[in-house]
N, C-alpha and C positions, 0 to 999 in steps of 0.2 A: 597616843598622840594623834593617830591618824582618826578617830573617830571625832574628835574635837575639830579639828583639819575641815572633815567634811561638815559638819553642825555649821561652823562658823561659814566654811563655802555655799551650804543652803540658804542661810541667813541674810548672806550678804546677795545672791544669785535669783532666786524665788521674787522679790519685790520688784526687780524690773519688771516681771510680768504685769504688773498694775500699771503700765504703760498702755500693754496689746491688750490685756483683759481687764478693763476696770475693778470690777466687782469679783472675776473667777480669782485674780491674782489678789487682790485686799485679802479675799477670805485664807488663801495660800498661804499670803505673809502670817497673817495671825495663827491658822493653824502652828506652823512652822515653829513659831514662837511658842506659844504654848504647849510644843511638844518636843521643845529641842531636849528637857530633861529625862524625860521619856525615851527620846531616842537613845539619847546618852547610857542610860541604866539598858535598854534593848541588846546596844550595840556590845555593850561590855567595857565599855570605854571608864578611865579612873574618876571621872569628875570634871568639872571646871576647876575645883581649886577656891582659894580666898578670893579671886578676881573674878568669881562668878557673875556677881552687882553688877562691878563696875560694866562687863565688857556686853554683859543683857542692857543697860542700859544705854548705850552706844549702838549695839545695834537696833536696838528700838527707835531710836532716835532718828537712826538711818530710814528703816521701811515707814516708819510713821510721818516722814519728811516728801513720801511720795505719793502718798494716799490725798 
């Protein structure tokens, strides 16, 4: 649970940088995104689970809303 914890706190924490670094923090958020299942499988973490979709597309919706 705590490795979900931290993905979901990256997620949400990392796009404010596209405030102070335009373009360093866009690429951040996207990496981020794109690597949150990566990290998941790194970290040893269980999964997302069924609500994978839903809660990747809520946060996308979030960093993609600051860009």
């Amino acid at each position: 649970m705590d490795v979900i914890f931290i993905i979901i706190l990256l997620r949400l924490i990392i796009p404010i940088s596209i405030f102070r670094w335009p373009l360093w923090g866009g690429l951040a958020a996207t990496a981020i995104d794109a690597l949150d299942v990566v990290i998941m499988d790194a970290l040893g973490g269980l999964g997302f689970g069924t609500t994978y979709a839903q809660l990747d597309k809520v946060l996308d919706t979030y960093y993609l809303s600051m860009i």
